[in-house]
Each structure stands twice: as C-alpha cells, then as structure tokens.
VEXLO-919020 format. One line per 5 residues: their letters; for each residue x, y, z of C-alpha. Coordinates in nm, 4 decimals, m for minus. Example, Ala and Ser with C-alpha at 12.3 -4.5 7.8 and 13.67 -1.06 7.14 Angstrom:
# residues 2
as = 1.2300,m0.4500,0.7800  1.3670,m0.1060,0.7140
This chain:
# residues 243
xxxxx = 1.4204,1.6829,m0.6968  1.5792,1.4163,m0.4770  1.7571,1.2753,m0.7626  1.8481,1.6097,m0.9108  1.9912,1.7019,m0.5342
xxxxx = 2.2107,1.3698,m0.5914  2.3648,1.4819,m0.9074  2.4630,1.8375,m0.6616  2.6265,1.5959,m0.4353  2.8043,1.3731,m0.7153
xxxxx = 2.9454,1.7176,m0.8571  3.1234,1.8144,m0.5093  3.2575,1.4753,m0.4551  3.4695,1.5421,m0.8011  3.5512,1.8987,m0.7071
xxxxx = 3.6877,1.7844,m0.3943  3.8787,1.4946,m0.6013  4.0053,1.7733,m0.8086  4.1371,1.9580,m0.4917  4.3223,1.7054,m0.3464
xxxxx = 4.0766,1.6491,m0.0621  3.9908,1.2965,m0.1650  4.2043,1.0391,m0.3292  4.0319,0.8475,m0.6517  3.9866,0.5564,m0.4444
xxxxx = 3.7845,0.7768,m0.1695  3.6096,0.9610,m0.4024  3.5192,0.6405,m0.6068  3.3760,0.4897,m0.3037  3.2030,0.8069,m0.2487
xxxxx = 3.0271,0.8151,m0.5637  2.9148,0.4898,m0.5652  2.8038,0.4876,m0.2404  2.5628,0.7988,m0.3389  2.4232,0.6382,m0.6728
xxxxx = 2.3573,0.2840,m0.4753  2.1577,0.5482,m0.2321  1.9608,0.6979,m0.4575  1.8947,0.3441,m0.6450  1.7348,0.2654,m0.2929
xxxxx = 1.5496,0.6004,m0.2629  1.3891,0.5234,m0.6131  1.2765,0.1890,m0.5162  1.1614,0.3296,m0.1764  0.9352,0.5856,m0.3650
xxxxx = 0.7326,0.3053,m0.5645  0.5066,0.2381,m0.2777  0.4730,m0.1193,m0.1777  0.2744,m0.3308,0.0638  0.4875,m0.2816,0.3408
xxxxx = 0.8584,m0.1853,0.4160  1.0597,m0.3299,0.6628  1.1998,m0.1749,0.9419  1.5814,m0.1554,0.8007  1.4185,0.0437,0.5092
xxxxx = 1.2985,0.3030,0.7275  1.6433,0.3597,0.8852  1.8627,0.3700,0.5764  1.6345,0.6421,0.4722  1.6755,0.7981,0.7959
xxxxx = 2.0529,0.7884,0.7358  2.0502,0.8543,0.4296  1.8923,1.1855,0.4987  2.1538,1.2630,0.7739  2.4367,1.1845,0.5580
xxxxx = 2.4091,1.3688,0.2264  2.4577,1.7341,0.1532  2.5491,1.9331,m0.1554  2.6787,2.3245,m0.1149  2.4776,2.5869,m0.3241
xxxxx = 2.6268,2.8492,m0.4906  2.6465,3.1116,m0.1957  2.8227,2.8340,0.0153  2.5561,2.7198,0.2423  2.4981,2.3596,0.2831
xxxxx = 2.1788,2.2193,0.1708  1.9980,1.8809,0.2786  1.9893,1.5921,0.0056  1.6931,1.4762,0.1143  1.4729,1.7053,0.3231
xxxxx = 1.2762,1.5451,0.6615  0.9917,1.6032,0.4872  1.0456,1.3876,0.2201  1.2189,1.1146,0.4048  0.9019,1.0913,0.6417
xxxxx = 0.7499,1.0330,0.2959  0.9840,0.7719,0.1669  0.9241,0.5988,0.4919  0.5536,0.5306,0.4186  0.5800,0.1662,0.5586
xxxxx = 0.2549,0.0176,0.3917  0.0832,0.2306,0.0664  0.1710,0.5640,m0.0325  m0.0018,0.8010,0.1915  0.1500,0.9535,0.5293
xxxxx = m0.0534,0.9719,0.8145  m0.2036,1.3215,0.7702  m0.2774,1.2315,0.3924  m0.4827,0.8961,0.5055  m0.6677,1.0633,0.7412
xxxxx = m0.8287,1.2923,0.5372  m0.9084,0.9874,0.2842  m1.0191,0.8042,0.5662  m1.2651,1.0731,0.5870  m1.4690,0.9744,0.2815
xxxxx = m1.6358,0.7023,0.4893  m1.7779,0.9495,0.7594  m1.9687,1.1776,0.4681  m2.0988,0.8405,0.3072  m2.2754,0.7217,0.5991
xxxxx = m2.3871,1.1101,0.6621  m2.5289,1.1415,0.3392  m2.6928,0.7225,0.2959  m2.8035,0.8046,0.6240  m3.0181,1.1537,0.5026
xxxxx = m3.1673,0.9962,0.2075  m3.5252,0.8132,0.2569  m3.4637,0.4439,0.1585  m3.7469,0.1999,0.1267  m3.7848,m0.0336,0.4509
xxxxx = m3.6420,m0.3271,0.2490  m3.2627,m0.0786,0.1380  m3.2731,0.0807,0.5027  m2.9489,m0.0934,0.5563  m2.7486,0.0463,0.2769
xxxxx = m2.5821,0.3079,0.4916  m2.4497,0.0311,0.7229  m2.3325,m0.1699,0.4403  m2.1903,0.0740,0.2646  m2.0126,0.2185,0.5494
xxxxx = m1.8639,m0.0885,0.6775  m1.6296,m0.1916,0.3961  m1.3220,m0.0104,0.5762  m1.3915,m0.1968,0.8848  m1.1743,m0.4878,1.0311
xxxxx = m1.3132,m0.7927,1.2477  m1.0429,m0.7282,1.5032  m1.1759,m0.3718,1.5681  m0.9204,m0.1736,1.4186  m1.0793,m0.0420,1.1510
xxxxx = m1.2833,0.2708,1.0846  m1.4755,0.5043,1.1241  m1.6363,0.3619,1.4333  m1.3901,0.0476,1.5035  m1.6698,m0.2487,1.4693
xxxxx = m1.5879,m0.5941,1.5276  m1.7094,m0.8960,1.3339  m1.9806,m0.9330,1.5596  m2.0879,m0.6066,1.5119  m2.1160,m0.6151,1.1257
xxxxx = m2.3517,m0.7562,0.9390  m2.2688,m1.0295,0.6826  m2.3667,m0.7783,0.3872  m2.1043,m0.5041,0.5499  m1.8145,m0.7817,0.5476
xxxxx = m1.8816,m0.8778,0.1957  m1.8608,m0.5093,0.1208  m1.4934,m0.5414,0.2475  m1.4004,m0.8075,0.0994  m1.5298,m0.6804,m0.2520
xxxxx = m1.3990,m0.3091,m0.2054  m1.0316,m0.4503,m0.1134  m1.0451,m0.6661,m0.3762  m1.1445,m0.4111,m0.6632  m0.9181,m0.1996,m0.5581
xxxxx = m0.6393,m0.4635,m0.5674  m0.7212,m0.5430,m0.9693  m0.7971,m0.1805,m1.0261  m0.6050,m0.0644,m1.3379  m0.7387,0.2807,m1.3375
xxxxx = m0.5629,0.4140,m0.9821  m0.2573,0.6766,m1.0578  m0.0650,0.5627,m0.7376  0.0061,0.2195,m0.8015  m0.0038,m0.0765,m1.0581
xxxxx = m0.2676,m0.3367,m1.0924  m0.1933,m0.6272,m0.9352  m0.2898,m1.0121,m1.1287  m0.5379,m1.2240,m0.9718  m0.2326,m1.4498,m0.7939
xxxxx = m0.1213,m1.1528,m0.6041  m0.4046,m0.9944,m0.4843  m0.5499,m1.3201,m0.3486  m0.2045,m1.3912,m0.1501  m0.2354,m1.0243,m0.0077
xxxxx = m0.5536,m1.0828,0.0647  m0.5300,m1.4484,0.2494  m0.2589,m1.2575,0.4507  m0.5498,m0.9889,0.5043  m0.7450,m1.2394,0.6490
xxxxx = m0.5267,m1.4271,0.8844  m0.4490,m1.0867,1.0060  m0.8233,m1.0301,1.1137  m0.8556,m0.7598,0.8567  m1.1240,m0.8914,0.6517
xxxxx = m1.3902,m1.1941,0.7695  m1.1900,m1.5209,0.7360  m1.4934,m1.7082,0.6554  m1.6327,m1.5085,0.4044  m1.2977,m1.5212,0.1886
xxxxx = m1.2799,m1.8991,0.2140  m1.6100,m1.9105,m0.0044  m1.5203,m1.6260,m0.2025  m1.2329,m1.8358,m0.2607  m1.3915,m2.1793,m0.3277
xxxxx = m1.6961,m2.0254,m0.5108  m1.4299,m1.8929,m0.7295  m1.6076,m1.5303,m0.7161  m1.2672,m1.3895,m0.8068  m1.2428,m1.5391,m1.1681
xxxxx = m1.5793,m1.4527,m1.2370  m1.5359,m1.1132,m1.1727  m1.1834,m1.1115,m1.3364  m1.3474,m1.2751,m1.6718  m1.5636,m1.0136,m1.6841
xxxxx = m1.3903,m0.6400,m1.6084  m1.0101,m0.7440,m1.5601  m0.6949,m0.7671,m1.8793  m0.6180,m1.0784,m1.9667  m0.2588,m1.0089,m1.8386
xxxxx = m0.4122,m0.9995,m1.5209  m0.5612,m1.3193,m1.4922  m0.2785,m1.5958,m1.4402  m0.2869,m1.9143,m1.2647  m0.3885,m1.9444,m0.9614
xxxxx = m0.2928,m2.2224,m0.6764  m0.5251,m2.1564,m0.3915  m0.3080,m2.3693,m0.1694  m0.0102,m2.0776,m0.1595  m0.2908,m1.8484,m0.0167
xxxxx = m0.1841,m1.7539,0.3132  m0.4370,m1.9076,0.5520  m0.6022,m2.1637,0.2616  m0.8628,m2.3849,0.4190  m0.9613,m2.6658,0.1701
xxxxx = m1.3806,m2.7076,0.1566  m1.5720,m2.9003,0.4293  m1.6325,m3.2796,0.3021  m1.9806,m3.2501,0.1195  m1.9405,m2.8711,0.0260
xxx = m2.1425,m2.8031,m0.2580  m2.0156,m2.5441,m0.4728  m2.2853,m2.3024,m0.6271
C-alpha cells in the first residue's frame, strides 16, 4: 500500500512538471528523491536485528514529508503514523502491543505445567520451561529472574530456545539464519547479559551447535565457523576436557 501510495506521489510530481510548477531539474530531483525513499522503506520493512537510531528518524520524516492528492482534492498521507510506528520496529518485527501479547504465551505455560501432576523427579518442568525467556540481568520475563534465581536447567532452556529459533527455517516473519550468524548474535546475546555467559562458552566448545545443525538444519545453513569472531569468545581453561 505504501509503495502503491508512492506511485500517487510520483504521478503529481509529473502533473505539476506538466503545469509549469516544477522545472525538469526540480521535478527530477523530486522523483528520485521519492523512489530512494521508498528503496529505504522496503529495506526498513524486512525486519532486522536492530535499527539504528537515524533509521527511525528518516522514517519519521519520511512520513511528514510525502503526500499524494486523491481524486476529490484532499491530501492524503504517504505513509500513515501507523505504519511508520511499524517501520520503526528497532529490533524484530513486532511493535510493542504485538510482543506483549506473545510475551503472554509464557504466563499460560507455567499456568498450565504448573496444574498438571508431575512425578517428584519432573516437578521442575514448569520452572524450566518457563524460564527460557528470562535474562541473567533481570530484564526478562514474565517474572524478571536473575541468574541467581534460575536454575542451570532454566538457562539451558534459553540458550536452546534462542538458538532454535535463530536456525528455524519454518518461521513466516523472517529467514533462517546459518550457523555463523546465529552464534555471533548470540555471543553478542551473551555479553549483553541476555543469556548465561557460561553456559554458551561450553555450548560453544562442546560444539552442541554442529551437532544439532548435522542433524535438523540445510546444509546451506551450516558454513564455517571461527569461534574466535564470536563476540565475547573465551578460549577453554588449560586441561578442559571436551565431552
């Protein structure tokens, strides 16, 4: 719609050439001004891991700056607020109103772990379970538990779920990503206290991640992999023993 709205605004910058009230060059600049804009709003509507902040406010200008004129003479925004709050997702492709309601899964998985009747030795499922969306710095949810606070089982859980999701080929909203690139977003992850640092060194030397990418990911996804350009790399103690 965006892109069809651009077109609109295209069309009245040669009508107005055609009036006299531009001159070619103005008009030139004009147009490709608005087809470099909508290049950018494209891009901006991929989703990514994060945008930067002079994303966010060319999309707010952008939005202030383009009109087209419908037929009854009224002038129409190119790009409504609506969808430039959208555009301006700065890390995935959910606004805030749209996350919290997926953020609400969590909350009816522990509810319903919590009503079934494990065995004493699975009584912990719910709290593993719930934890994977959890951060060691406290920021996470639903209840905002530090490292401390989790148990070791919980923090694999978030390491595994992020993971997954990263390599995931079957998820509409996004592409999945090769083994290279999830591990860098993921070392970043972890020397942003999202995920438990020590944890994802062993994941890391134990090589988990190719095992699990031999055996469910395409082989397009599994390229090389130089553990030193992981963000945050930590090379194994002196006498580590891999498993």
């Amino acid at each position: 719609m965006v892109e069809l709205r651009f077109e609109l605004v295209i069309k009245d910058i040669e009508i107005a050439l055609l009036k006299g009230e531009l001159s070619p060059e103005q008009a030139q600049q004009k147009r490709q001004q608005a087809l470099d804009d909508i290049e950018f709003l494209k891009k901006s509507n991929t989703g990514s891991e994060s945008m930067r902040d002079e994303h966010v406010q060319r999309i707010a200008q952008i939005s202030q700056q383009y009109a087209w004129v419908s037929s009854k003479g009224d002038e129409q925004a190119a790009v409504t607020p609506d969808e430039a709050k959208n555009l301006s997702i700065r890390y995935g492709t959910l606004n805030n109103e749209e996350r919290e309601i997926i953020n609400h899964h969590i909350v009816l998985t522990i509810n319903l772990l919590e009503q079934l009747p494990w065995p004493k030795h699975l009584r912990n499922v719910p709290e593993y379970a719930g934890g994977h969306h959890e951060k060691m710095d406290g920021k996470g949810y639903p209840k905002g538990l530090t490292r401390d606070q989790m148990s070791v089982q919980a923090r694999c859980m978030g390491i595994a779920d992020i993971f997954e999701a990263l390599t995931a080929s079957d998820r509409p909203y996004k592409k999945a990503k090769t083994l290279s690139e999830s591990l860098k977003i993921m070392g970043s992850m972890k020397l942003g206290q999202h995920i438990d640092p020590d944890l994802f060194d062993i994941f890391i030397w134990e090589k988990v991640y190719l095992q699990y990418a031999q055996a469910y990911l395409g082989a397009e996804q599994i390229d090389e992999v130089d553990v030193t350009q992981i963000p945050g790399y930590v090379a194994p103690p002196e006498g580590y023993v891999l498993a």
